[in-house]
C-alpha positions in Angstrom: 60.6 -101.6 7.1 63.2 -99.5 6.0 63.5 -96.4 8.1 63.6 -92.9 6.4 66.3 -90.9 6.1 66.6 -87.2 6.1 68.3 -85.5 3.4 71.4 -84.3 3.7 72.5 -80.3 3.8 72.2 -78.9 0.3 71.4 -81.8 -1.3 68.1 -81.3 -2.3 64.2 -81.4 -0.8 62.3 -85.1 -1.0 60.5 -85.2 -3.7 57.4 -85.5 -1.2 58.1 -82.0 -0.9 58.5 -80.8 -4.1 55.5 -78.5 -5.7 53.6 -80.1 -7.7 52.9 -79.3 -11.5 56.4 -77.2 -11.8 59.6 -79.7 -13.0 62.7 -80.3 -10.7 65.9 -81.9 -11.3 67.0 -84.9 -9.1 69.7 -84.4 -7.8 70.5 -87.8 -5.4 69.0 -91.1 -4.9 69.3 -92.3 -1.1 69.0 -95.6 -1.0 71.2 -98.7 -2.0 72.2 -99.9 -5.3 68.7 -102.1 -5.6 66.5 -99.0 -5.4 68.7 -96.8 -7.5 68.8 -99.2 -10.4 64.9 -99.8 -10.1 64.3 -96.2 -10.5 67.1 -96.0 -13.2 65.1 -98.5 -15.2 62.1 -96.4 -14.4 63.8 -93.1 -15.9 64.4 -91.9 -12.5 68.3 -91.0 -12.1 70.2 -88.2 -10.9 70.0 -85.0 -13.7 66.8 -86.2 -15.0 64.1 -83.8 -15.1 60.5 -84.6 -13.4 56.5 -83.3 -12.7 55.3 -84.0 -9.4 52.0 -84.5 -10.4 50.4 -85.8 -6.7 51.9 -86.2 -3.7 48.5 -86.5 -1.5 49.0 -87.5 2.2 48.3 -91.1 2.6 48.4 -92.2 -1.6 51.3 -92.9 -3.4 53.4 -89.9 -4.8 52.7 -89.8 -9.0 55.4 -87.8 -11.3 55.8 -87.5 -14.6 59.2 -88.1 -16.3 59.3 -88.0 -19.6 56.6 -89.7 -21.5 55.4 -91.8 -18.5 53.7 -91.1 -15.0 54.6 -93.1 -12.3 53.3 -94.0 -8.8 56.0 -94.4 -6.0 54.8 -95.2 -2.8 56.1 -92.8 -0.1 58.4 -94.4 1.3 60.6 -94.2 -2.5 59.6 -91.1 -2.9 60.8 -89.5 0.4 64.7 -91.1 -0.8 64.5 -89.1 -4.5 66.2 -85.9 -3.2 65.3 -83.0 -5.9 65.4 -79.2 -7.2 
């Protein structure tokens, strides 16, 4: 399991933490080149802007970006650093 990471100063709140139903911006993927270039084929990329639509304790966070909604599980989510 790969541990969690907490974000950096001034880089941005996990998207866990976002609120929900108001867009942010991502602003840093943490995470190694595998995981940024699934969520780059995803839509999900630094500058792109996003919905948070759940982020429910336990269930997998779903956003919307662009014309698609996505379920990341939390673990993904908590790496997309946002604001």
């Amino acid at each position: 399991m790969t541990p969690i990471l907490p974000p950096r100063s001034g880089s941005g709140l996990p998207l866990l933490l976002a609120p929900t139903d108001r867009p942010v911006t991502v602003h840093d993927i943490r995470g190694g080149s595998e995981l940024r270039t699934r969520l780059a084929a995803l839509g999900v990329y630094p500058g792109v802007e996003l919905t948070v639509i759940s982020a429910s304790l336990g269930g997998p966070c779903i956003i919307a970006v662009k014309e698609s909604r996505l379920a990341l599980d939390r673990g993904m989510a908590h790496r997309i650093l946002v604001g």
